[in-house]
Backbone of each chain as ProteinMPNN parsed JSONL, in Angstrom:
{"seq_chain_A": "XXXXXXXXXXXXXXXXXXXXXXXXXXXXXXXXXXXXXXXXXXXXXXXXXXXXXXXXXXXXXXXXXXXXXXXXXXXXXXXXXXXXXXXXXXXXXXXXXXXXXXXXXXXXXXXXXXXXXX", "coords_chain_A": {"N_chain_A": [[43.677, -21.462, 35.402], [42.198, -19.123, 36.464], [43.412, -17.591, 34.644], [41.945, -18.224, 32.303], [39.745, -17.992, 33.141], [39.812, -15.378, 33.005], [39.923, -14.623, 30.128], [38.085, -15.379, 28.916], [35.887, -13.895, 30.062], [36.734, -11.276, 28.532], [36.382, -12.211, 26.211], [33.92, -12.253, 26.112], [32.577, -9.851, 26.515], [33.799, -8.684, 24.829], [31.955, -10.33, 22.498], [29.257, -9.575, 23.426], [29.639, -6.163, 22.671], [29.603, -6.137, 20.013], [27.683, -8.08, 19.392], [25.613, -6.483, 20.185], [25.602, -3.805, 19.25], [25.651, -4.62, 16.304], [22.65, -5.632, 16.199], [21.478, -3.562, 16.982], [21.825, -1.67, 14.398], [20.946, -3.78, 13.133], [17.964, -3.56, 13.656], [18.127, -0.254, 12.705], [17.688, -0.897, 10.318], [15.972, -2.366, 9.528], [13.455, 0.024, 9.901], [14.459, 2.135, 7.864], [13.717, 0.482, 5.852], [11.381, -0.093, 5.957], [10.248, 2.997, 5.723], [10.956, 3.368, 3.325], [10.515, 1.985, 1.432], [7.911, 0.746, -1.463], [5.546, -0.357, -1.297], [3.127, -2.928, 0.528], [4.145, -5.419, 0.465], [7.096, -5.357, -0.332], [7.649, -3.792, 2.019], [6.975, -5.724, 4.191], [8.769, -7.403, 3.267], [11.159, -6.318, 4.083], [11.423, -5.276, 6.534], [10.295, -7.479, 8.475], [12.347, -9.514, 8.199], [14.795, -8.131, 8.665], [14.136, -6.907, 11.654], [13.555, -9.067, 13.014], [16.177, -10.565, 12.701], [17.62, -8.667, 14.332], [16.203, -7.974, 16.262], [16.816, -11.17, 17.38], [19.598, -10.715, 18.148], [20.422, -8.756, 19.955], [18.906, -9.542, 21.954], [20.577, -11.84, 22.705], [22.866, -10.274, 22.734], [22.587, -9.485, 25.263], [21.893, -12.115, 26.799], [24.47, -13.086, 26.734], [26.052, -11.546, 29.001], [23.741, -11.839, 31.484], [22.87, -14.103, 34.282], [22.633, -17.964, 34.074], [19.829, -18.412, 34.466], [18.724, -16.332, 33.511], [19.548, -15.932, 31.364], [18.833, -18.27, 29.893], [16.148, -18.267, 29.517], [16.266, -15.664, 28.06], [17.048, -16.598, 25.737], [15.2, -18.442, 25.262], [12.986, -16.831, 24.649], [14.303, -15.521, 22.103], [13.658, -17.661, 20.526], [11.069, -17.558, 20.325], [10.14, -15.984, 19.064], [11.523, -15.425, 16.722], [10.529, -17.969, 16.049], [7.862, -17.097, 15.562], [7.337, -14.432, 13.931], [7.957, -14.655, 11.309], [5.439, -16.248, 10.8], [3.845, -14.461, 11.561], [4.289, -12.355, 9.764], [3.943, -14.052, 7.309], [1.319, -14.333, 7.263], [0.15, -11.606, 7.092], [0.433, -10.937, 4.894], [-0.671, -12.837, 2.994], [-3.56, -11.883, 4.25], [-3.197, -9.293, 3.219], [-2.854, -9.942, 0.26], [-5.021, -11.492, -0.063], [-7.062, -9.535, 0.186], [-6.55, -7.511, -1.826], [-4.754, -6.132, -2.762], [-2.668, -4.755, -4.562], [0.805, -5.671, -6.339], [3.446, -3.436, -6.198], [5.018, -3.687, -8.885], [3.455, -4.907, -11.966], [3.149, -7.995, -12.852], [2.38, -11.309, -14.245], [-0.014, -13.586, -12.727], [0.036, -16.394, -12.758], [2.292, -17.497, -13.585], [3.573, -19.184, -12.344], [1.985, -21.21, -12.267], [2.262, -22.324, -14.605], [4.969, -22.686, -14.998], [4.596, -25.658, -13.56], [3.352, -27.22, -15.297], [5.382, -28.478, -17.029]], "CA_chain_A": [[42.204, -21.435, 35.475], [41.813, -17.976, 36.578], [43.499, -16.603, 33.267], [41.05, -18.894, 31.317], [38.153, -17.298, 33.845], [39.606, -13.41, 32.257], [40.094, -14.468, 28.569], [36.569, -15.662, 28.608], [35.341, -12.298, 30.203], [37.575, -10.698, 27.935], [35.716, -12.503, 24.785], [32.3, -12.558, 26.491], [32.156, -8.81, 26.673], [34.053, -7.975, 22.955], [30.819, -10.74, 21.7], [28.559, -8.477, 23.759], [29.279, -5.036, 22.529], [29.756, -6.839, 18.798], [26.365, -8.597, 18.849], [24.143, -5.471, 20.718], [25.305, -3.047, 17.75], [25.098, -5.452, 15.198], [21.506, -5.877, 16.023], [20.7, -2.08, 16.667], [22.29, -1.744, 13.122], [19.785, -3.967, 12.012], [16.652, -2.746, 13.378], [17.434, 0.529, 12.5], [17.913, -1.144, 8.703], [14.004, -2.852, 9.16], [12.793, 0.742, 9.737], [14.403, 2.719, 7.231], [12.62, -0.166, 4.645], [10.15, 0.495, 6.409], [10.159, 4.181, 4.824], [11.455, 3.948, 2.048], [10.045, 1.092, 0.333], [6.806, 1.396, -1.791], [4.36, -1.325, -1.433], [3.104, -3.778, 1.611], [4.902, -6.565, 0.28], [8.286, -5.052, -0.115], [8.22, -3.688, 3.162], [7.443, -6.653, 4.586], [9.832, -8.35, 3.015], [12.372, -5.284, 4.597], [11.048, -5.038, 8.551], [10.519, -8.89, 9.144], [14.257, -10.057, 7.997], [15.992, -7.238, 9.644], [13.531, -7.071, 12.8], [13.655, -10.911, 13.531], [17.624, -10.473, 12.911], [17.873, -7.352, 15.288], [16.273, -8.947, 17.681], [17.433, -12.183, 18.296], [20.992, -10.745, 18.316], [20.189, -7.769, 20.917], [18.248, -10.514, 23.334], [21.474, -12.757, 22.761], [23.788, -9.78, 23.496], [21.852, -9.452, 26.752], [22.041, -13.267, 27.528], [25.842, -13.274, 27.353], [26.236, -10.918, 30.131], [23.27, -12.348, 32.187], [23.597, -15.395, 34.577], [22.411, -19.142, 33.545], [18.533, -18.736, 33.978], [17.873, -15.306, 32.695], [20.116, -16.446, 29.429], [17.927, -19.393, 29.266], [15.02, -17.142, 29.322], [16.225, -15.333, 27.166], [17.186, -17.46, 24.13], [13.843, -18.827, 25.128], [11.892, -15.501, 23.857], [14.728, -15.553, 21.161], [13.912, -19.052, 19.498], [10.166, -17.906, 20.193], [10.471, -14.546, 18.021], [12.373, -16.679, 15.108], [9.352, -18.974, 15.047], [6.614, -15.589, 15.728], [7.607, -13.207, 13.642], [7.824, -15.026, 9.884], [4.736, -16.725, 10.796], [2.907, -13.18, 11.524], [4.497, -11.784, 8.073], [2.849, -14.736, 6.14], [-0.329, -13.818, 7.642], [-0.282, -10.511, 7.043], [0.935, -11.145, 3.46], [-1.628, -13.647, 2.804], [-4.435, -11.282, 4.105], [-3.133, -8.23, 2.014], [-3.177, -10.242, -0.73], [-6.728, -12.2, -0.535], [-7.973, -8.569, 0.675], [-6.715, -7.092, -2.923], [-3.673, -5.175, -2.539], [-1.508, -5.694, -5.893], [1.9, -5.396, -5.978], [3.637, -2.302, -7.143], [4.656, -3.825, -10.392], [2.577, -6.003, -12.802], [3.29, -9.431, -13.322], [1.09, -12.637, -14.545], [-0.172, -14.349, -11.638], [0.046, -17.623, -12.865], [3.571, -18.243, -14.016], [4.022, -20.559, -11.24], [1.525, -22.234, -12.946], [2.571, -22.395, -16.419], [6.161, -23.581, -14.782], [4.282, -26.706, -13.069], [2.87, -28.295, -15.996], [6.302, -28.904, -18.171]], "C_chain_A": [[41.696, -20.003, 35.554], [42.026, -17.275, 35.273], [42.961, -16.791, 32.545], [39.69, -18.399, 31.883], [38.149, -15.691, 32.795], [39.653, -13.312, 31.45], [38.51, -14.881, 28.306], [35.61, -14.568, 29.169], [35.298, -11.575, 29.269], [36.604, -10.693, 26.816], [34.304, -12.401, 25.139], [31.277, -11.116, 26.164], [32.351, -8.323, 25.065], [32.667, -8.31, 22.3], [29.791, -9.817, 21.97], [28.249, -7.514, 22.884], [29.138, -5.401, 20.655], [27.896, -7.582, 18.523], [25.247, -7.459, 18.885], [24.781, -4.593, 19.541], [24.776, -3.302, 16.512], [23.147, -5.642, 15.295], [20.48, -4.414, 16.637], [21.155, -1.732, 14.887], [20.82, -2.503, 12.355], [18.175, -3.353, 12.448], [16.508, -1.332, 13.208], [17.261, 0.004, 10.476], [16.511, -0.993, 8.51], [13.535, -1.144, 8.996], [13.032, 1.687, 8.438], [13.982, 1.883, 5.193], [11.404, -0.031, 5.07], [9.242, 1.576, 5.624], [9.962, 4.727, 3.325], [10.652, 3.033, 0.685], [8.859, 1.227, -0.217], [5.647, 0.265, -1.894], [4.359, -2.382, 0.341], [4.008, -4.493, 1.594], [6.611, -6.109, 0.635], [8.511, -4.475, 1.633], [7.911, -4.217, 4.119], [8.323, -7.362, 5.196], [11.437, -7.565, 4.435], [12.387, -5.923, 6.2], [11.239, -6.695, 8.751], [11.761, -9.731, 9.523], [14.685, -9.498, 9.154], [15.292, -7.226, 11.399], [13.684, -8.116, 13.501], [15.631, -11.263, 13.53], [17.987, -9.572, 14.461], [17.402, -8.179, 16.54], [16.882, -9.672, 18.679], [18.7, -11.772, 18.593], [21.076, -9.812, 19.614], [19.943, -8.774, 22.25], [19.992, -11.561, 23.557], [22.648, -11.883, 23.005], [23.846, -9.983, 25.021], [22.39, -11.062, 27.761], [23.333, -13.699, 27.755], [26.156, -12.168, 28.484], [25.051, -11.85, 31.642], [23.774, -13.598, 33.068], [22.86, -16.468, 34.029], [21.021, -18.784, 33.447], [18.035, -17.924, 33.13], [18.749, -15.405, 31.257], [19.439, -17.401, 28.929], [16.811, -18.871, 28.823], [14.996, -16.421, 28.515], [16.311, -15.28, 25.52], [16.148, -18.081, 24.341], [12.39, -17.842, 24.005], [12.578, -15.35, 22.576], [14.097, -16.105, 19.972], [12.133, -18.488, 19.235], [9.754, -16.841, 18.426], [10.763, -15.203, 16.648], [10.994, -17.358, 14.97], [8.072, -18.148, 14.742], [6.425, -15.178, 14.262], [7.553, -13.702, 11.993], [6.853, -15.357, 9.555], [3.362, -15.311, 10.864], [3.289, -12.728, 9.746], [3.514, -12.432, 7.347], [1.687, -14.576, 6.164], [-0.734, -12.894, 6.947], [-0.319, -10.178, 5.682], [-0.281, -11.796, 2.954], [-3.334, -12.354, 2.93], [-4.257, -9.973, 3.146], [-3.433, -8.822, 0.537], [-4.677, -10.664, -1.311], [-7.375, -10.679, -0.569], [-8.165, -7.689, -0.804], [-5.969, -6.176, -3.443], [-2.728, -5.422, -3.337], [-0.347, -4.964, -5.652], [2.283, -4.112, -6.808], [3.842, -2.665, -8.638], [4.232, -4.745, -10.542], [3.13, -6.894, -13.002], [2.194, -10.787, -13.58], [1.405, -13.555, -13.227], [0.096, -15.695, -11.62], [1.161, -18.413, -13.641], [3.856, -19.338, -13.238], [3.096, -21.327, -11.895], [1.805, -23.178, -14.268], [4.025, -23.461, -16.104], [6.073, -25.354, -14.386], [3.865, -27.872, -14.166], [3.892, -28.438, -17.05], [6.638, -29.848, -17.627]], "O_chain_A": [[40.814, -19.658, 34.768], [41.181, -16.533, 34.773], [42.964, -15.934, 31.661], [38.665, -18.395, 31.202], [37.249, -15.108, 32.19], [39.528, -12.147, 31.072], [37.95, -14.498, 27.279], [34.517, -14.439, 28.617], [34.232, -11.09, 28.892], [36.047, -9.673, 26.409], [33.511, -12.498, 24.203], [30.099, -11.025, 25.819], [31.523, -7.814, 24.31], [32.035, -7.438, 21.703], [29.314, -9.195, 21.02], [27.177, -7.504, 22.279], [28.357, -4.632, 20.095], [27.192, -7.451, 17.522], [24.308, -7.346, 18.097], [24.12, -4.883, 18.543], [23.935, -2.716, 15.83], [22.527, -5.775, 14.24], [19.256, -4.292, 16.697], [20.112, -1.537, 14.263], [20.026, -2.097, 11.506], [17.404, -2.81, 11.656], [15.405, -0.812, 13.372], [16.716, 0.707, 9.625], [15.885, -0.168, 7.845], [13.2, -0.901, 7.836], [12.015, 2.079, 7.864], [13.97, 2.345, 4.052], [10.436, 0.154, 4.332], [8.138, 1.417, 5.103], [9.424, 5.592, 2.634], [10.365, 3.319, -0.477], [8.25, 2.025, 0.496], [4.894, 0.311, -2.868], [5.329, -2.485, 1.093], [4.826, -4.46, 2.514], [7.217, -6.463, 1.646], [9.491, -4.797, 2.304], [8.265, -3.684, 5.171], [8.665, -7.762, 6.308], [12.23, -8.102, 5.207], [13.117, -6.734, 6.769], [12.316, -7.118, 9.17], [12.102, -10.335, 10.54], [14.903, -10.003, 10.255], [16.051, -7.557, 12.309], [13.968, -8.02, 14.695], [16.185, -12.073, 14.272], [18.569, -10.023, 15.447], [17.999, -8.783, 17.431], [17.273, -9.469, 19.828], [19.186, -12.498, 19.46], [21.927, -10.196, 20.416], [20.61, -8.774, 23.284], [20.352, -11.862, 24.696], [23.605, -12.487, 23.491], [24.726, -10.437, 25.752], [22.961, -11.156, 28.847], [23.59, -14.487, 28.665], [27.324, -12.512, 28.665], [25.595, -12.372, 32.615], [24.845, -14.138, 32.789], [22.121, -15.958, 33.188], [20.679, -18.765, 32.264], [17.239, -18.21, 32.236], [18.391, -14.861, 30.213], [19.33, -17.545, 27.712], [16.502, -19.052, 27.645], [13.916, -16.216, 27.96], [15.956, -14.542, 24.601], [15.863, -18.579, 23.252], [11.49, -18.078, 23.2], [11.806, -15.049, 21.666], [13.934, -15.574, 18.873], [11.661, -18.821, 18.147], [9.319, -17.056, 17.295], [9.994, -15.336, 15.695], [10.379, -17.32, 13.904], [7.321, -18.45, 13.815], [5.493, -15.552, 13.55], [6.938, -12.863, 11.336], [6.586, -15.186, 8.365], [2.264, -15.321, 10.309], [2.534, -12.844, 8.781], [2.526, -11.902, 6.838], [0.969, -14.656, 5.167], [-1.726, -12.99, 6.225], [-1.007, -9.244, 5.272], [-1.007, -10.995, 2.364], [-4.025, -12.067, 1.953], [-5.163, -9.673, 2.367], [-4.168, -8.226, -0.251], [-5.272, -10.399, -2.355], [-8.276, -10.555, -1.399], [-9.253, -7.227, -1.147], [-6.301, -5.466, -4.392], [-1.875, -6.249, -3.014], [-0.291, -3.926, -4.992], [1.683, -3.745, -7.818], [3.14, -2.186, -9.529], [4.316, -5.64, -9.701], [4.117, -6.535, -13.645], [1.224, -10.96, -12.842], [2.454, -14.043, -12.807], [0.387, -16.231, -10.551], [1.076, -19.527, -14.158], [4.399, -20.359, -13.661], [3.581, -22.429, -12.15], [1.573, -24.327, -14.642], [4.237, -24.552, -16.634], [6.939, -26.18, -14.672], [3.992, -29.084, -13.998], [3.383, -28.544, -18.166], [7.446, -30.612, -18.156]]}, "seq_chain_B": "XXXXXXXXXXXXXXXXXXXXXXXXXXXXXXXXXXXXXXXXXXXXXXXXXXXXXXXXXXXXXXXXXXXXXXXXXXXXXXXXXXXXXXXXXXXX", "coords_chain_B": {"N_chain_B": [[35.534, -1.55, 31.48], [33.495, -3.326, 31.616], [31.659, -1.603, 33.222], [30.402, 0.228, 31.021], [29.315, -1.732, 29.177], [27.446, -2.691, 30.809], [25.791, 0.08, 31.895], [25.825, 2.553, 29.857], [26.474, 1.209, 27.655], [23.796, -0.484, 27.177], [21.56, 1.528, 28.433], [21.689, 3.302, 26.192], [20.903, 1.813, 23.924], [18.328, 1.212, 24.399], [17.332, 3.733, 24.917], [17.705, 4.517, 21.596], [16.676, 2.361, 20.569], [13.667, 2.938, 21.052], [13.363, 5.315, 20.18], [13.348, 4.152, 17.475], [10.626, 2.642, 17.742], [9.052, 5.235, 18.062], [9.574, 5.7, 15.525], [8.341, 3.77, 13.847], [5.742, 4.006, 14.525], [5.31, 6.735, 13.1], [4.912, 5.741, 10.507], [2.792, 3.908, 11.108], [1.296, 5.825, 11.358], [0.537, 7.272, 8.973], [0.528, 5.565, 7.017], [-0.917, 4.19, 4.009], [-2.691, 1.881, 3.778], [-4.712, -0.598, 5.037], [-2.466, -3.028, 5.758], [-0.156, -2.021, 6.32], [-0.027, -0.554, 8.238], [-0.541, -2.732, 9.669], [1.855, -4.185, 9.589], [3.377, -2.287, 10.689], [2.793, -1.945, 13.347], [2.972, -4.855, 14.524], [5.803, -4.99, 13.94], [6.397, -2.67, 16.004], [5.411, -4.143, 17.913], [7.741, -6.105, 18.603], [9.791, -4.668, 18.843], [9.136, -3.821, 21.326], [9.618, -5.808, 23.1], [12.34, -6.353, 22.765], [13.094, -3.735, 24.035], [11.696, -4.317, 26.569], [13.748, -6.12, 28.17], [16.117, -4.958, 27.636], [15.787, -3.608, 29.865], [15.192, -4.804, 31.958], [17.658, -6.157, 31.859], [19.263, -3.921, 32.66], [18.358, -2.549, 34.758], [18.273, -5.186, 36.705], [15.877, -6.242, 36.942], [14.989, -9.273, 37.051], [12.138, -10.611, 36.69], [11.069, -9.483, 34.534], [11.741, -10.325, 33.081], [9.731, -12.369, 32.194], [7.511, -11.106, 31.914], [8.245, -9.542, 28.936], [8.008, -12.527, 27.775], [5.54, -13.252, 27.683], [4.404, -10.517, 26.029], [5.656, -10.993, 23.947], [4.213, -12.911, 22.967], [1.513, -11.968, 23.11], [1.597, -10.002, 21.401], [1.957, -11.283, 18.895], [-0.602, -13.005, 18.851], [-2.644, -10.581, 18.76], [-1.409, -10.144, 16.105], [-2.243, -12.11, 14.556], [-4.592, -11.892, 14.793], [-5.724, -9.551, 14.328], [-5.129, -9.722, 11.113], [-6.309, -11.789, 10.124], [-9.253, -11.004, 10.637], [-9.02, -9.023, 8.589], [-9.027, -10.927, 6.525], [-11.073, -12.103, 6.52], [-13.709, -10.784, 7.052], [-14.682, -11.18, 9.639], [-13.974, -12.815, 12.707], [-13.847, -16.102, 13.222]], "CA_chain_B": [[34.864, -2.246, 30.208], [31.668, -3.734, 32.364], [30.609, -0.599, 33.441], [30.455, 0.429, 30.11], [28.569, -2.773, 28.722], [26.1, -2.51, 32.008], [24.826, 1.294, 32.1], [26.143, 3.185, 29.008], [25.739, 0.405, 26.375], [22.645, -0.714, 27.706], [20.466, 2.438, 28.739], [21.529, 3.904, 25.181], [20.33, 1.222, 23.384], [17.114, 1.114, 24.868], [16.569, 4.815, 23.924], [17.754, 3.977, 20.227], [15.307, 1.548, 20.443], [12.57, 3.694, 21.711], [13.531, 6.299, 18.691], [12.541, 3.894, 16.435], [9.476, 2.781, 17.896], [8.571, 6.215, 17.479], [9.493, 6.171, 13.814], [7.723, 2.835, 13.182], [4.515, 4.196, 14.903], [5.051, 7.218, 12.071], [4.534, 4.949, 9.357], [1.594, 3.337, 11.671], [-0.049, 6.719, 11.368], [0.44, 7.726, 7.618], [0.367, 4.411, 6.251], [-1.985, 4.741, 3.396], [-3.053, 0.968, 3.452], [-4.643, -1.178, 6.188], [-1.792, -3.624, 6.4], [0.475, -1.123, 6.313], [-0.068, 0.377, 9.908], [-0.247, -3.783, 10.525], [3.129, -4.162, 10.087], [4.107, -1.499, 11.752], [2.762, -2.698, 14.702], [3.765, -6.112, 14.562], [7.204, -4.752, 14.425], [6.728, -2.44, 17.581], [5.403, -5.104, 19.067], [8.811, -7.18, 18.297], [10.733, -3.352, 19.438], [8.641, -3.467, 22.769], [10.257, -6.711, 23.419], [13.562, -5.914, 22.794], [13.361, -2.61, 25.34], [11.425, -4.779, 28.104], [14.952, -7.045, 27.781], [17.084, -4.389, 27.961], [15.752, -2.731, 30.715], [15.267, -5.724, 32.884], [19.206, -5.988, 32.865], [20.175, -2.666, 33.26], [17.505, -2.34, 36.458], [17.953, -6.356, 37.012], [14.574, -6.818, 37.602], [14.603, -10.655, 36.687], [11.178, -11.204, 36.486], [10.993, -8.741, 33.804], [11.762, -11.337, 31.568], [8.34, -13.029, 32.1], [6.901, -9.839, 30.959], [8.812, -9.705, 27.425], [7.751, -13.867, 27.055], [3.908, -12.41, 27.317], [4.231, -9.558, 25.551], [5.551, -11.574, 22.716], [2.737, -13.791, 22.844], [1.087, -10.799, 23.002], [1.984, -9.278, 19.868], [2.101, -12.271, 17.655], [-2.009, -13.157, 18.908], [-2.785, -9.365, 18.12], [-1.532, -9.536, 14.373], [-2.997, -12.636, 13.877], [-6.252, -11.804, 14.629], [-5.955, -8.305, 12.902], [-4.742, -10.463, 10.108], [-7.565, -12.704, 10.31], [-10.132, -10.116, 10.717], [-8.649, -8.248, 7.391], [-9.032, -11.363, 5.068], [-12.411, -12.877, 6.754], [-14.518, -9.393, 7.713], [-14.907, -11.593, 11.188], [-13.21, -13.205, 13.717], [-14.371, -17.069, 14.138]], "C_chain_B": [[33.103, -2.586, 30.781], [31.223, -2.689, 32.857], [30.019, 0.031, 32.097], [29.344, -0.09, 29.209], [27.576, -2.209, 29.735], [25.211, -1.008, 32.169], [25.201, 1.879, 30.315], [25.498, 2.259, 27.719], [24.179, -0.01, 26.094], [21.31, 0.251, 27.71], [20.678, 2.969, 27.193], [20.911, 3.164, 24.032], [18.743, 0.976, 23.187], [16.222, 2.285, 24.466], [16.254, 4.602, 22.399], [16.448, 3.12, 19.798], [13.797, 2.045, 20.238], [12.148, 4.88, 20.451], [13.092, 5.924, 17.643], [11.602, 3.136, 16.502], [8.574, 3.62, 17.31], [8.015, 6.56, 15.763], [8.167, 5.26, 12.895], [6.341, 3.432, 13.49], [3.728, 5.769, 13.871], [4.26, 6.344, 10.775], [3.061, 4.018, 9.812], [0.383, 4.545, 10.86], [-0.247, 7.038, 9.822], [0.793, 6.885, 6.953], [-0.801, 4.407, 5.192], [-2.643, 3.65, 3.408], [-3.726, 0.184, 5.194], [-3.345, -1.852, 7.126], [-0.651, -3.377, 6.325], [1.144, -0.724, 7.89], [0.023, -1.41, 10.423], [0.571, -4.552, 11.095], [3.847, -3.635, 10.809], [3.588, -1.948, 13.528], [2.886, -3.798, 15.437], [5.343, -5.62, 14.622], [7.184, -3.653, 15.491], [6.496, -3.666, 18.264], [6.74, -6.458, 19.689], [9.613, -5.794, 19.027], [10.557, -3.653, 20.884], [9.566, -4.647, 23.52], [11.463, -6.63, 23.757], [13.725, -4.808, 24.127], [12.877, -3.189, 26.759], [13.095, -5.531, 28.557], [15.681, -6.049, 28.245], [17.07, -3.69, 29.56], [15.466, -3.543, 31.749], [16.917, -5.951, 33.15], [19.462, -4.771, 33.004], [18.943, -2.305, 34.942], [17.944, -3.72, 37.052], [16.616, -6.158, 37.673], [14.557, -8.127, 36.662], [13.345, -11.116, 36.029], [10.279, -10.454, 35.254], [10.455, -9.672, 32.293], [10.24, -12.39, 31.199], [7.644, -12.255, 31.234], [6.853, -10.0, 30.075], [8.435, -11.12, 27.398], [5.789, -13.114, 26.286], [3.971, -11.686, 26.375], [4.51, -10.037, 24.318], [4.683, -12.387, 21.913], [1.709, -13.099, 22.231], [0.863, -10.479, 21.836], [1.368, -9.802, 18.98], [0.322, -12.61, 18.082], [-2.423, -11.643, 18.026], [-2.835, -9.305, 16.417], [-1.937, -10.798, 13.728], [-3.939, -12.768, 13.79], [-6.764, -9.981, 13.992], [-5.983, -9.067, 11.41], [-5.939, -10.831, 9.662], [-9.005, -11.729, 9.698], [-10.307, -8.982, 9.395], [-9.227, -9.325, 6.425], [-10.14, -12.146, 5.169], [-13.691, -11.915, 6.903], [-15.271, -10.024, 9.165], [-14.283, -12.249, 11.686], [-14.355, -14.739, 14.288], [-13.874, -17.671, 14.725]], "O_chain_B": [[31.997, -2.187, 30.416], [30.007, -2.797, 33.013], [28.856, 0.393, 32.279], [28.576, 0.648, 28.592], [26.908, -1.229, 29.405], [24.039, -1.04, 32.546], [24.486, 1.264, 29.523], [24.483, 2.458, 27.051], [23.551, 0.126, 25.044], [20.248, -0.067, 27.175], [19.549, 3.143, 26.736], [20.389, 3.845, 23.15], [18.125, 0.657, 22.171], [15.091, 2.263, 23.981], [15.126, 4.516, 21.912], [15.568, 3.271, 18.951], [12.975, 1.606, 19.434], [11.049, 5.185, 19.989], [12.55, 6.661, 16.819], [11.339, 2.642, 15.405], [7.687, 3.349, 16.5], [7.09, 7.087, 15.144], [7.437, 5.589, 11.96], [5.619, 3.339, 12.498], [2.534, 6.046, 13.758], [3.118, 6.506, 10.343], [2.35, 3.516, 8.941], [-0.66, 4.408, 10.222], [-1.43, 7.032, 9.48], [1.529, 7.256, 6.038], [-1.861, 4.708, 5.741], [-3.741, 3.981, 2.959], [-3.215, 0.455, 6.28], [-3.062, -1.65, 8.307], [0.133, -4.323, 6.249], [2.266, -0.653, 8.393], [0.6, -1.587, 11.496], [0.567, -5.226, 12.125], [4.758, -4.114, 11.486], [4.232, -2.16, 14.556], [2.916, -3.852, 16.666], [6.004, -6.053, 15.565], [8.27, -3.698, 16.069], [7.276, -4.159, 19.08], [6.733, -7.269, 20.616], [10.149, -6.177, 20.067], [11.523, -3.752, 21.641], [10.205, -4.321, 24.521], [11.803, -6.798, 24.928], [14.429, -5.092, 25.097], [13.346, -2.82, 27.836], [13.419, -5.135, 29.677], [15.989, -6.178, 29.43], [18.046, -3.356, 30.232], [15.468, -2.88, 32.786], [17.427, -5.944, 34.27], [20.268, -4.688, 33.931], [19.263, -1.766, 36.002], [18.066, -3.535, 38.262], [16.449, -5.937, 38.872], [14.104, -7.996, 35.525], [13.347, -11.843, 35.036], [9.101, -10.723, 35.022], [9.666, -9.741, 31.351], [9.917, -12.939, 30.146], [7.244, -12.553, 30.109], [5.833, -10.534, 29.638], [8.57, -11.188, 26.176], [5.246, -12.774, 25.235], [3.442, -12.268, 25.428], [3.757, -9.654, 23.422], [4.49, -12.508, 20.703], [1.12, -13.393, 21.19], [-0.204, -10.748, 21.285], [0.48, -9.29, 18.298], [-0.225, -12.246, 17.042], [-2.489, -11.633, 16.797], [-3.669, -8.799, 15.666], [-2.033, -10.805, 12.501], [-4.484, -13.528, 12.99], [-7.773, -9.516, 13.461], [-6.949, -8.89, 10.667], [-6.561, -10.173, 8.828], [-9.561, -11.812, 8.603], [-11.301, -8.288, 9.179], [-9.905, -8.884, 5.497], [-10.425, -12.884, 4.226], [-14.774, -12.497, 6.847], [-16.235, -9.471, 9.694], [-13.502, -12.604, 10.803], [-15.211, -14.731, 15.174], [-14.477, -18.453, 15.461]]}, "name": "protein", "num_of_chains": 2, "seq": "XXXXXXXXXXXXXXXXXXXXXXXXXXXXXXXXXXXXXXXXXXXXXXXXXXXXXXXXXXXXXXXXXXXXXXXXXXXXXXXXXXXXXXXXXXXXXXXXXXXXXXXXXXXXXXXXXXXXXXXXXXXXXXXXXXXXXXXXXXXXXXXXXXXXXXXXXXXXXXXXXXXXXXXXXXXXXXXXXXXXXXXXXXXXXXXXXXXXXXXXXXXXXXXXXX"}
């Protein structure tokens, strides 16, 4: 029992330092799309992914070290982030677009249309 | 190994973090577009989160974590009523 208490330390801590890089890794990814990319949309598309990745994996490093409530708590703010954070994008997407903000390159708006009526 | 994870991994992360706050709040300022600077602050506001988190375990202050629920709340109200306010010119 006890050696099954230190192999689960053992793995608790490797997932740890394995999840909290992995998800500094990604938010520094979101920012440097952030930078680099050349239109609203695309960098968007960049920050939201990698941000909403980075995240939840950082908060979920955290909650494997923590004890039972503040891990609950914290995959609580996790799951909330995951449902937040795609739901702000579309917003913000949606208002850039109605507002008049075209994309860097040209395309016909209404292919989705053209595809619907075959 | 756990000291390691608990101060070192922890407090450096939190800077890291903090570094690119900074950066994102660049692109806030010389964003040439409204919703430009709106993203960027929708994603601090997703950063801020992350560093309240970290820094509630490395201090354990527990109740920290209440904080970061708010603050996410927080955020996500914020850019949807910037949002809002961008593609309506008011807020009903």
């Amino acid at each position: 029992m006890e050696v099954l208490l230190l192999i689960w330390e053992y793995i608790r801590n490797i997932l740890t330092i394995i999840l909290g890089v992995g998800g500094l890794f990604f938010l520094a990814v979101g920012v440097v799309g952030l930078y680099r990319l050349p239109d609203v949309y695309t960098r968007l598309h960049a920050t939201t992914k990698c941000d909403t990745m980075g995240a939840g994996l950082v908060l979920l490093a955290v909650a494997f070290q923590s004890a039972l409530p503040e891990a609950v708590k914290l995959i609580i703010i996790a799951g909330f982030i995951w449902v937040t954070n795609p739901t702000a994008a579309h917003v913000i997407a949606k208002a850039a677009w109605v507002t008049g903000f075209p994309p860097v390159k040209k395309f016909d708006h209404n292919y989705l249309k053209g595809e619907s009526k075959k | 190994m756990d000291y390691f994870i608990e101060n070192t991994l922890t407090s450096y992360s939190a800077v890291i973090v903090m570094a690119l706050v900074f950066l994102c709040l660049g692109r806030a300022i010389i964003g040439p577009s409204a919703p430009d600077r709106v993203v960027a602050i929708n994603i601090i506001g997703t950063k801020t989160v992350v560093i309240i988190a970290l820094i509630s375990f490395y201090y354990s202050y527990h109740y920290y974590l209440d904080i970061a629920m708010v603050y996410a709340l927080m955020a996500f109200i914020a850019t949807i009523g910037v949002a809002k306010y961008m593609e309506k010119g008011a807020l009903e």
